[in-house]
C-alpha positions as CSV (number, residue, x, y, z in Angstrom):
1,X,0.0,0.0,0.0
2,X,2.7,2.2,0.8
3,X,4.7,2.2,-2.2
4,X,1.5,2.1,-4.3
5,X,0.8,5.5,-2.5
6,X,4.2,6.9,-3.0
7,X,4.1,6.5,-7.0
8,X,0.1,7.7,-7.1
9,X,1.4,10.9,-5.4
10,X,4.5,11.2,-7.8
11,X,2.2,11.0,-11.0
12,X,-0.5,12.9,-9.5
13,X,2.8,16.0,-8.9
14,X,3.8,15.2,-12.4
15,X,0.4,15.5,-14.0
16,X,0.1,19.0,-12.2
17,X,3.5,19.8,-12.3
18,X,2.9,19.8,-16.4
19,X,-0.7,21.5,-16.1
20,X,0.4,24.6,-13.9
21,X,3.0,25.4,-16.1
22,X,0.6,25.1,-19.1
23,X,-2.2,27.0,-17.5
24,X,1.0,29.8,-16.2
25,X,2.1,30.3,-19.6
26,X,-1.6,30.4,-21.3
27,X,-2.5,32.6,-18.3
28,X,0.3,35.2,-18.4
29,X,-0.1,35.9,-22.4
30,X,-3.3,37.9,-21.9
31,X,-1.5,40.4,-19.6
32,X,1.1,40.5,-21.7
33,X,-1.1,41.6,-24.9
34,X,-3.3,43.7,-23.1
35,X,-2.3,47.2,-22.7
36,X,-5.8,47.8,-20.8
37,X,-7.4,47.1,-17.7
38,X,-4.3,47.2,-15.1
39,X,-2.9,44.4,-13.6
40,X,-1.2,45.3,-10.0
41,X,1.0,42.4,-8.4
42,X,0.4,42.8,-4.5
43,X,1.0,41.4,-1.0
44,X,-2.4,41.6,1.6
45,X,-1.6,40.5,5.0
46,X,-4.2,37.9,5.5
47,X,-5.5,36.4,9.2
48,X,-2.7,35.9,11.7
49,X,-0.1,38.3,9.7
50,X,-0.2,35.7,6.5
51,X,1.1,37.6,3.5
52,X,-1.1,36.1,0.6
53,X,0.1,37.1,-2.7
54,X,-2.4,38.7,-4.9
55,X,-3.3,40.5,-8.2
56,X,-5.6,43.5,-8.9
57,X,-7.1,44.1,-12.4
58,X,-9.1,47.3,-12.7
59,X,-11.2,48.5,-15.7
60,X,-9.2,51.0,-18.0
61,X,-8.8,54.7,-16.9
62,X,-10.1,54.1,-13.5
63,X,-9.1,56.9,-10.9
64,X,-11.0,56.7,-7.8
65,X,-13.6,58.9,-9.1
66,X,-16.4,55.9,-9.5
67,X,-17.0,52.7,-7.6
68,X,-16.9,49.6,-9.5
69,X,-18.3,45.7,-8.0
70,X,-15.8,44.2,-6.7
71,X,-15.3,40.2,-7.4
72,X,-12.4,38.4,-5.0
73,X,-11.4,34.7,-7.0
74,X,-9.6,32.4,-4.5
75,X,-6.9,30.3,-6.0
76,X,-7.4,26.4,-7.0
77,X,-5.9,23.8,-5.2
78,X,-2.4,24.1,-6.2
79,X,-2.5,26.8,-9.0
80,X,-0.6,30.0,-9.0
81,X,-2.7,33.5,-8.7
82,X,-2.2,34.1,-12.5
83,X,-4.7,31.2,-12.9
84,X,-7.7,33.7,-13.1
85,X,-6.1,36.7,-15.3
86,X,-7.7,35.9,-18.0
87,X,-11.2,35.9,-17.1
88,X,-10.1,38.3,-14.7
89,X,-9.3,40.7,-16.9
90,X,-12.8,40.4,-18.9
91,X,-14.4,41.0,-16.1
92,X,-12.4,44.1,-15.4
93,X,-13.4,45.1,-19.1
94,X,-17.1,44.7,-18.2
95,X,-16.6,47.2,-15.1
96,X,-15.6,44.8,-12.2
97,X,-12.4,45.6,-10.2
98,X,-11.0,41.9,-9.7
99,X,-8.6,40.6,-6.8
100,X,-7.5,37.2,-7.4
101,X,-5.3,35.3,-4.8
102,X,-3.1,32.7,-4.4
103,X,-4.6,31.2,-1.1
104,X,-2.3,30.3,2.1
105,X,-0.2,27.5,2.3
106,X,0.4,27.8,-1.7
107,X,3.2,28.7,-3.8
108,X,4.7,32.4,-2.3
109,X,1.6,32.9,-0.1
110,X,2.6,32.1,3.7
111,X,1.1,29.9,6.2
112,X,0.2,25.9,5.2
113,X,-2.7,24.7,3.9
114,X,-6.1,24.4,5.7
115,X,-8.2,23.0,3.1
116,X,-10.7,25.9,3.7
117,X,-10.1,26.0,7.7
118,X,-11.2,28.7,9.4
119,X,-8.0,30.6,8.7
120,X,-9.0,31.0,5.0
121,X,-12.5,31.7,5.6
122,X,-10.9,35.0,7.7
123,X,-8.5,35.5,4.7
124,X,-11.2,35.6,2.5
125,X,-12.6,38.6,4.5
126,X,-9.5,40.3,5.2
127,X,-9.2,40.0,1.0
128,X,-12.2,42.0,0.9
129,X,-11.4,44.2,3.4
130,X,-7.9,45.1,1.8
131,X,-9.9,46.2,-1.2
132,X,-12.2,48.2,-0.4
133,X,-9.3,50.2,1.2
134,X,-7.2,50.1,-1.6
135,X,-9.0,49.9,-4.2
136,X,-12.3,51.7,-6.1
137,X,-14.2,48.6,-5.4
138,X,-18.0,49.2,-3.9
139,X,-18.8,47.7,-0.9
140,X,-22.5,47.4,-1.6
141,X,-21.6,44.8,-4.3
142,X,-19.4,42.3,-3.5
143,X,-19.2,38.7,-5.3
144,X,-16.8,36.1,-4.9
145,X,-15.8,32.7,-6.9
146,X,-13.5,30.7,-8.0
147,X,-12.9,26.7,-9.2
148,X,-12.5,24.0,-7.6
149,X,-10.8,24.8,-4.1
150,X,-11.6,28.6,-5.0
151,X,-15.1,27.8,-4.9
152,X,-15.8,25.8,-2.0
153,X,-13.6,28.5,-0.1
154,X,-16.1,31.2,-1.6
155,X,-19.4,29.2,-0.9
156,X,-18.2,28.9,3.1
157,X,-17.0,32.6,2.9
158,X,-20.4,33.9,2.1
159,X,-22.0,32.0,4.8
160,X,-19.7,34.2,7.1
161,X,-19.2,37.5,5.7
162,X,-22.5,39.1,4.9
163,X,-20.6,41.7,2.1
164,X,-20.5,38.8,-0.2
165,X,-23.8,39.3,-2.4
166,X,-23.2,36.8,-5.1
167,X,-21.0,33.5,-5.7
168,X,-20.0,31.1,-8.4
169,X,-18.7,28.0,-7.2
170,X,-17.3,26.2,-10.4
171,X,-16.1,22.3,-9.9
172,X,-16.5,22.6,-5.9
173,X,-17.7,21.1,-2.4
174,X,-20.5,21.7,-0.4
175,X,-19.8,18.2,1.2
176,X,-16.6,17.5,2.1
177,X,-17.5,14.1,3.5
178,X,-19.6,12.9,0.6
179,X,-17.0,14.0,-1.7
180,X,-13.8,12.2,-0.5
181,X,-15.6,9.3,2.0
182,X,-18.7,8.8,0.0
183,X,-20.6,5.9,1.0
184,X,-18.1,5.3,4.1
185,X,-15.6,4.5,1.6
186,X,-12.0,6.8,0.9
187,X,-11.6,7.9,-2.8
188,X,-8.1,7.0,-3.0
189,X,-7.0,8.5,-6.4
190,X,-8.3,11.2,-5.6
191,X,-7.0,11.7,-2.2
192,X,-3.6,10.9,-4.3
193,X,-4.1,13.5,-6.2
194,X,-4.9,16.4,-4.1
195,X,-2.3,15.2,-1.6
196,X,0.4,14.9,-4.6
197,X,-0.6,18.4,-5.5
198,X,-0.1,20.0,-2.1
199,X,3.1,18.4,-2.2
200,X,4.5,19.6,-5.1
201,X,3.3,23.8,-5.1
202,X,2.3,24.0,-1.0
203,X,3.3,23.5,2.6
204,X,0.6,20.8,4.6
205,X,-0.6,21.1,7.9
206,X,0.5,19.1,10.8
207,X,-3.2,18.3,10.4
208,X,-3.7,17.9,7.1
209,X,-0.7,15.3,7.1
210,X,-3.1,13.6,9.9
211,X,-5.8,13.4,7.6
212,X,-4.5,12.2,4.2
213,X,-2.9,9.5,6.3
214,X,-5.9,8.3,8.5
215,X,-7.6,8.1,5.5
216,X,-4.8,6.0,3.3
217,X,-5.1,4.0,6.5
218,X,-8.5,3.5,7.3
219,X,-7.7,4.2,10.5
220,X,-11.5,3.8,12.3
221,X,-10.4,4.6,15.5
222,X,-10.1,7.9,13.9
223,X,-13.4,8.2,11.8
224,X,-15.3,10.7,13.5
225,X,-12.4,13.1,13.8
226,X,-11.9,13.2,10.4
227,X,-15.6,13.5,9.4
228,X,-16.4,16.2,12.0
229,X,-12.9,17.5,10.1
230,X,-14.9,17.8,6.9
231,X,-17.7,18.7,8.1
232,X,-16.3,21.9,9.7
233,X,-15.1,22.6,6.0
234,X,-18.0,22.1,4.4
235,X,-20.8,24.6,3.1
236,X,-23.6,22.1,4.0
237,X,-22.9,22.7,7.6
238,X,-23.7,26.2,7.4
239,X,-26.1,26.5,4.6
240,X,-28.6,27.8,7.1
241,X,-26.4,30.7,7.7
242,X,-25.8,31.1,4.3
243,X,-29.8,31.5,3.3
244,X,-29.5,34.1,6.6
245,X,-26.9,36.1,4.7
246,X,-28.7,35.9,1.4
247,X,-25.6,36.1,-1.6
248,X,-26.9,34.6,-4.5
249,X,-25.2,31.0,-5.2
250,X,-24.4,29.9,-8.9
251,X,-23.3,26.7,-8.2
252,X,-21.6,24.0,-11.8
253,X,-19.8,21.1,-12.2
254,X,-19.7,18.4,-14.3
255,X,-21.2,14.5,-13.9
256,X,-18.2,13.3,-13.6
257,X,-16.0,15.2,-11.1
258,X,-14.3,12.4,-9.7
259,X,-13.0,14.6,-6.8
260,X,-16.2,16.4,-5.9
261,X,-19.0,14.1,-7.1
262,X,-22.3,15.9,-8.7
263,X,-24.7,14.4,-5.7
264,X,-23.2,16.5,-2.8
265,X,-23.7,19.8,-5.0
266,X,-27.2,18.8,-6.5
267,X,-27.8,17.8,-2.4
268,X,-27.0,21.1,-1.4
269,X,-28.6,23.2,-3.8
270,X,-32.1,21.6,-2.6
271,X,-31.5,23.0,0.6
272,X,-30.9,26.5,-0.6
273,X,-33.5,29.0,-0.2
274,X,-31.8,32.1,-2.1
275,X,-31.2,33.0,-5.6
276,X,-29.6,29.8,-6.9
277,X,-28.7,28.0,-10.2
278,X,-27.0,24.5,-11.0
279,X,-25.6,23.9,-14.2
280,X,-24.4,20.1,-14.8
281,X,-22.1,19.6,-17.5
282,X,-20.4,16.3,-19.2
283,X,-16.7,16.0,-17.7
284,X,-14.4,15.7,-14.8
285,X,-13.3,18.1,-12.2
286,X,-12.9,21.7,-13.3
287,X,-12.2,20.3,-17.0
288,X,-15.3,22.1,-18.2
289,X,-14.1,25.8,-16.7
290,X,-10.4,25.0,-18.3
291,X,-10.6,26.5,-21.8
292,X,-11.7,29.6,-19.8
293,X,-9.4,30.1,-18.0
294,X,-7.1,30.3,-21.4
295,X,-9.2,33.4,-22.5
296,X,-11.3,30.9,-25.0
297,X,-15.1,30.8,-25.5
298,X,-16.8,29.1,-22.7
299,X,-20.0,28.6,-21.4
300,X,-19.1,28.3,-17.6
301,X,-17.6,31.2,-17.3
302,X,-20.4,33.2,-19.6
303,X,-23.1,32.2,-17.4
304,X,-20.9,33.0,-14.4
305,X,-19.9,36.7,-15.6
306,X,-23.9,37.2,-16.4
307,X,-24.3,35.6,-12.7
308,X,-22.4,38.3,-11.8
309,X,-24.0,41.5,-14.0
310,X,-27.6,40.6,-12.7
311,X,-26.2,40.1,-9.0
312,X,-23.8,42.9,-8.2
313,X,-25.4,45.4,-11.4
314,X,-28.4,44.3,-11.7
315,X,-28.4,44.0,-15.1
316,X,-31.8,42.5,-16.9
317,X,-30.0,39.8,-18.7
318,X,-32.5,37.5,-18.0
319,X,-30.4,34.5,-16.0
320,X,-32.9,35.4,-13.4
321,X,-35.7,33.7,-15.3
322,X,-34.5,30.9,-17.2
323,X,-35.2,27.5,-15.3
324,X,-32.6,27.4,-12.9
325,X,-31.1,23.8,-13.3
326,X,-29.9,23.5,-16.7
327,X,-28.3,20.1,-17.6
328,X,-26.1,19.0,-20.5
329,X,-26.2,15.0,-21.3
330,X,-23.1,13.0,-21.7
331,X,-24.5,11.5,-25.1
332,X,-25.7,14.6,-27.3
333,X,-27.6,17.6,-27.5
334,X,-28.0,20.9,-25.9
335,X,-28.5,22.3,-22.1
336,X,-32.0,21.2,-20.4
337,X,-34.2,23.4,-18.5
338,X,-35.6,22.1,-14.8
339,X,-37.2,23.9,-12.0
340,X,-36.1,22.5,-9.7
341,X,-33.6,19.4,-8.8
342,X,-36.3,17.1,-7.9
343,X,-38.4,17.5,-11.6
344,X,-35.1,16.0,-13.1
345,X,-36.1,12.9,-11.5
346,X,-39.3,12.4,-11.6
347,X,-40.2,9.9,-13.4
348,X,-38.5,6.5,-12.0
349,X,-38.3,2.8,-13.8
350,X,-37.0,0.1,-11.7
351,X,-34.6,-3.0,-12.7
352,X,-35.2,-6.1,-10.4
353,X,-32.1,-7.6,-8.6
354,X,-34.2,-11.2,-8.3
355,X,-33.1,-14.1,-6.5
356,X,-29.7,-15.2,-4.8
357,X,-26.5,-14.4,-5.9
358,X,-23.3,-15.1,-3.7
359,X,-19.8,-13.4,-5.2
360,X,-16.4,-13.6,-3.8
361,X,-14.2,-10.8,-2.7
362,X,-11.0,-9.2,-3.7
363,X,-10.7,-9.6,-7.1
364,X,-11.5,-6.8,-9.5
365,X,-13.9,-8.3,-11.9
366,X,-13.1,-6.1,-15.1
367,X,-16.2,-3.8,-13.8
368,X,-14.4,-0.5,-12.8
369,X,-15.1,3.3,-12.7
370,X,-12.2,4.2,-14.7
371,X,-8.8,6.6,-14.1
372,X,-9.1,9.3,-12.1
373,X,-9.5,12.6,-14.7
374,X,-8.7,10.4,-17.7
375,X,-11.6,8.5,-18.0
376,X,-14.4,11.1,-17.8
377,X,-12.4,13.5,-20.3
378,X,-12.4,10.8,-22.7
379,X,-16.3,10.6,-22.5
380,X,-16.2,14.5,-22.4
381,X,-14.7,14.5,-25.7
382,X,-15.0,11.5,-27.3
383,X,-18.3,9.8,-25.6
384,X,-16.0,6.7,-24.5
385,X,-16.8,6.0,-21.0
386,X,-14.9,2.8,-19.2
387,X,-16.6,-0.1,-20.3
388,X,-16.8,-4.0,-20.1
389,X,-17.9,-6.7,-21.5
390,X,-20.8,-7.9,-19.6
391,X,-21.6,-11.5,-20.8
392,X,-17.9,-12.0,-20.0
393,X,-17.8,-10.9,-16.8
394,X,-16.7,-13.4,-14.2
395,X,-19.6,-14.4,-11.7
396,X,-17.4,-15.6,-9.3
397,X,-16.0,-12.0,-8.9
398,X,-19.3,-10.0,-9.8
399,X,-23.3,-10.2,-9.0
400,X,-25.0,-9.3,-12.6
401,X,-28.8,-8.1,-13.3
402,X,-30.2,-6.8,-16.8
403,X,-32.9,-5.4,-17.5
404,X,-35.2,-6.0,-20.6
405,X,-34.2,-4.7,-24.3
406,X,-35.2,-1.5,-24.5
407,X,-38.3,-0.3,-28.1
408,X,-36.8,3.5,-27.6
409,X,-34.4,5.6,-26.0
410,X,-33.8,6.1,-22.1
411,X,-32.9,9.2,-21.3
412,X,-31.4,8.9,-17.6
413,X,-31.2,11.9,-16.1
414,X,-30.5,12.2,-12.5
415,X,-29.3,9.8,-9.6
416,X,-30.0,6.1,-9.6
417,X,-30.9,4.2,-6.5
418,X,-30.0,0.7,-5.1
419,X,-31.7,-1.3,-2.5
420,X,-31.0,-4.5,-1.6
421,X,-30.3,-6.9,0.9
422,X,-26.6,-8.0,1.8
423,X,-25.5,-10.7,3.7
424,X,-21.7,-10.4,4.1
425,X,-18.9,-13.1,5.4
426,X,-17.3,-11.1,7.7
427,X,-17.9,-7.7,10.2
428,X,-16.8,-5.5,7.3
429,X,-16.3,-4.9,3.5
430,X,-16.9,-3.1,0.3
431,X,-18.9,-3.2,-2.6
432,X,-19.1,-1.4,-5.9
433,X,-22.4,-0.6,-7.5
434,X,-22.6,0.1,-11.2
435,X,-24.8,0.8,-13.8
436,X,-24.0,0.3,-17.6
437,X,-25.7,0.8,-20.9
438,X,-25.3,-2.5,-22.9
439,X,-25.4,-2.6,-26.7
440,X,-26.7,-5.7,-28.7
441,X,-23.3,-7.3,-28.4
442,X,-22.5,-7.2,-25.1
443,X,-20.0,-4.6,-24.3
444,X,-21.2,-2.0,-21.5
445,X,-20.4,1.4,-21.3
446,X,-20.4,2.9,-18.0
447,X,-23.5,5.1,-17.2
448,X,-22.8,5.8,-13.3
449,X,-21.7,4.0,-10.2
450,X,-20.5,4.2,-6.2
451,X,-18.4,2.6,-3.8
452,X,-20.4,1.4,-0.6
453,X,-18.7,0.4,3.0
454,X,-19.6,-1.4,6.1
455,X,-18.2,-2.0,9.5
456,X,-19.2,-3.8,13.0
457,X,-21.5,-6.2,10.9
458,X,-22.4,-9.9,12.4
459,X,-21.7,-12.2,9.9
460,X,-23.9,-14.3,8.6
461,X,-26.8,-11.4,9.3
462,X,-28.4,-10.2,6.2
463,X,-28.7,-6.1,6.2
464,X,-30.5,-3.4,3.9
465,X,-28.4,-1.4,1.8
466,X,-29.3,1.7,0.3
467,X,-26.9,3.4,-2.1
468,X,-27.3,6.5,-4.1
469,X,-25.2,6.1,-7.3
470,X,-23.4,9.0,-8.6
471,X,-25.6,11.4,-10.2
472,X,-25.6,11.6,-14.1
473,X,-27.2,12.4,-17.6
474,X,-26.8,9.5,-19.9
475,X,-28.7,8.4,-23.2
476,X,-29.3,4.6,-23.7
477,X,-29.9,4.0,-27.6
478,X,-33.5,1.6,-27.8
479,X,-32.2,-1.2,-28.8
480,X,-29.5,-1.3,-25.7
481,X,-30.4,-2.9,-22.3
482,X,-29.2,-1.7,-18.6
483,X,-27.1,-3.4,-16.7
484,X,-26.6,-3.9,-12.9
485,X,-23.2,-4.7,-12.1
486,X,-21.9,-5.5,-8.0
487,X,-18.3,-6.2,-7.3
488,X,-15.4,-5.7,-4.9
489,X,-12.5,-3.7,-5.8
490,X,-12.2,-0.8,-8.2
491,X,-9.1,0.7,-8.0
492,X,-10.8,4.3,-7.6
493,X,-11.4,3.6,-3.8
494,X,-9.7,1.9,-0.9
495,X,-12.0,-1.6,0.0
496,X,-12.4,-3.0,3.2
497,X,-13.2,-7.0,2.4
498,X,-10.6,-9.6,4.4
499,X,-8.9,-12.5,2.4
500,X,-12.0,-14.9,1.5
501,X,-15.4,-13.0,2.1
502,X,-18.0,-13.6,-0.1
503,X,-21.1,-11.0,-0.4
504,X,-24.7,-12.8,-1.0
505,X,-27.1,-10.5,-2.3
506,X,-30.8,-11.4,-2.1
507,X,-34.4,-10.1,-2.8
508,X,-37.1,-11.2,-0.2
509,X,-40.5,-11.1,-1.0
510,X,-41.8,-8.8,1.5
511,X,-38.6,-6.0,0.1
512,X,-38.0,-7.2,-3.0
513,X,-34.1,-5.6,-4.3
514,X,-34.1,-3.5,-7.4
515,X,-31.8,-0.3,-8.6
516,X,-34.4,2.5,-9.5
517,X,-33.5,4.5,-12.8
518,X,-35.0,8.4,-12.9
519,X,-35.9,8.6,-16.8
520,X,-36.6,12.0,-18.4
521,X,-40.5,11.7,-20.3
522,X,-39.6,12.3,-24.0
């Protein structure tokens, strides 16, 4: 396990060793060209006498004689404050004064990394503090955004500064827990990732280091001080305060983040009561809000700037009244209007797990949620999500169920659910859900999926599970048939099953097992 850690870390550095210096070089060539707005390169003295490196970007000829909307961007996990310049400085064009900042623990900012700690939450308002003094930004219309780390840091900021009137968190967290320990399982390539990151461009916390390895651990003496950890850092927690406050919350990502998983964002939009939007998009994390950031066309960040007009200028653009969840399938098409998270779903068809079906553990059956980033880009661009061949599958290793052949198209749209009853070998283990569309031939391609842990379990006592797969928008040709996969080991998560357990899934007649599809009516 160790070594196995050591070289996911090194790749995960080298991966975004090579991206930072792309996105640096893409980044800086705007500034370079433009000879309008201004860019300033400054040092703010952030909470606890932090110096957090910064830039300004303020619309051309401005003097102090007018007050412009100000809009603070938080750095991403691991990127360098130029990250934003480019949007930043359209923004500035459009009449916003911009601070972007390179968040504490990162690159030449001081301190060591929090993962949105209280420390950066107060750094966040001392930000806005420092421009308002400085400079001819309006204190009446304050917004704040950012991607991925930027946004979950903006999203717990506004539920404690009340200045902050708008947000747009792009390819962020409201649930920390459900993002990285979803189903009571850790996410380990993406833990590899983030933690390879912070390595390479930032300075962890004694903590932090605690975390990333009680996690690589599974150390469960240690559980609930690590989720009460997340929790702490986690917009969910506060959303109550958050409606109190009242900033407007643009909240997009992409189906298939696999660091911050659509469900916890779709979650937490139901339970706010402000203005709000969700826009779900195919990819993985933050790769829909990348060509953006390079100054290119981009639909993330147009909705986000007109986010921003109609929130801090009141603009009559008309964001406010289009639906406000607007969806983009995996398969084809354009963006779909919704009013609301729970019309997405609201039509449900149901696949039958029947009978008895015992499956041994720890052996990866061929049925996986792919690579980390890789996988989901690939069906970003090219529509090839991981797939296997399910007649081929090995039922030793994996529980199958299909449903029937299918006259017309299924349009999925949503999050799947699984119920059934397990009975496992031993106190605890894992399983891996999955869901695929199946062509006429056999082969599957993955349409969503989630990891599923249990502890302190009698053996030999059956027990309900209930498991929300990861949410998605998928089109199954007619023609094609679904396909309910259950294994043990998917190399995207860390599983708990000792050397010879076997899982026996069943479906009683009084609470029969199924997986429930949400379908959209064509």
């Amino acid at each position: 396990m160790g070594h196995g850690r050591t070289t996911l870390r090194t790749a995960a550095a080298t991966a975004v060793s090579a991206a930072l210096i792309a996105g640096t070089v893409v980044g800086l060539a705007p500034s370079a060209q433009a000879a309008a707005p201004s860019v300033r390169f400054v040092d703010i003295t952030g909470d606890g006498g932090t110096v957090l490196k910064a830039n300004v970007v303020t619309p051309a000829g401005a003097d102090g004689s007018q007050r412009y909307p100000l809009i603070v961007l938080p750095t991403s996990w691991s990127l360098p404050q130029v990250e934003y310049l480019a949007q930043a400085q359209k923004l500035a064009d459009a009449g916003y004064v911009v601070l972007t900042y390179n968040v504490r623990g990162f690159w030449q900012s001081g301190g060591r990394i929090e993962v949105a700690g209280p420390p950066d939450i107060a750094d966040a308002s001392k930000v806005i503090d420092w421009a308002l003094a400085h400079t001819p930004a309006d204190p009446a219309h304050v917004g704040m955004g950012g991607v991925s780390y930027g946004a979950g840091i903006s999203l717990l900021a506004a539920a404690h500064d009340k200045r902050i009137k708008a947000v747009a968190a792009l390819s962020g967290w409201a649930d920390l827990v459900a993002s990285i320990y979803s189903g009571r399982t850790q996410h380990v390539q993406a833990l590899g990732v983030l933690d390879g990151a912070a390595t390479l461009t930032g300075r962890e916390s004694p903590e932090l280091r605690d975390i990333f390895d009680n996690l690589y651990s599974s150390n469960l003496a240690k559980e609930q001080q690590m989720i009460d950890w997340g929790r702490k850092r986690s917009a969910m927690t506060y959303v109550d305060q958050l409606n109190k406050n009242g900033a407007a919350v643009m909240l997009a990502n992409a189906w298939g983040d696999t660091i911050f998983p659509a469900n916890q964002y779709a979650d937490f939009y139901e339970k706010l009561k402000v203005p709000k939007r969700l826009e779900l998009r195919p990819g993985d994390h933050a790769t829909a809000e990348l060509t953006g950031l390079f100054g290119l066309p981009n639909d993330v960040w147009t909705d986000t700037e007109r986010w921003f007009d109609h929130y801090l200028k009141d603009a009559d653009n008309g964001i406010d009244r289009e639906q406000p969840v607007q969806l983009k399938s995996r398969s084809a098409g354009g963006y779909e209007g919704y009013p609301d998270w729970k019309s997405v779903a609201a039509t449900r068809r149901k696949i039958a797990l029947a009978g008895s079906t015992t499956i041994h553990a720890g052996v990866d059956s061929g049925a996986d949620g792919g690579i980390v980033f890789l996988s989901s880009i690939l069906d970003q661009v090219a529509q090839l999500p991981p797939m296997a061949a399910i007649p081929l599958l090995p039922r030793r290793w994996a529980a199958v169920w299909q449903s029937q052949t299918y006259g017309s198209a299924q349009q999925v749209r949503g999050t799947a659910a699984l119920h059934t009853t397990l009975t496992p070998s031993a106190e605890s283990g894992t399983l891996v859900a999955y869901l695929y569309d199946v062509g006429p031939l056999g082969v599957g391609k993955l349409v969503t999926h989630a990891p599923y842990t249990w502890h302190g379990r009698t053996p030999g006592e059956p027990f309900d599970v209930d498991l929300d797969l990861f949410s998605t928008a998928y089109d199954v040709p007619a023609g094609h048939r679904l396909a309910v996969v259950a294994d043990t080991v998917d190399p995207l998560y860390i599983e708990h099953n000792p050397s010879g357990a076997q899982l026996t899934f069943s479906s009683p007649p009084d609470d029969p097992s199924y997986v429930s599809v949400p379908v959209r009516e064509q």
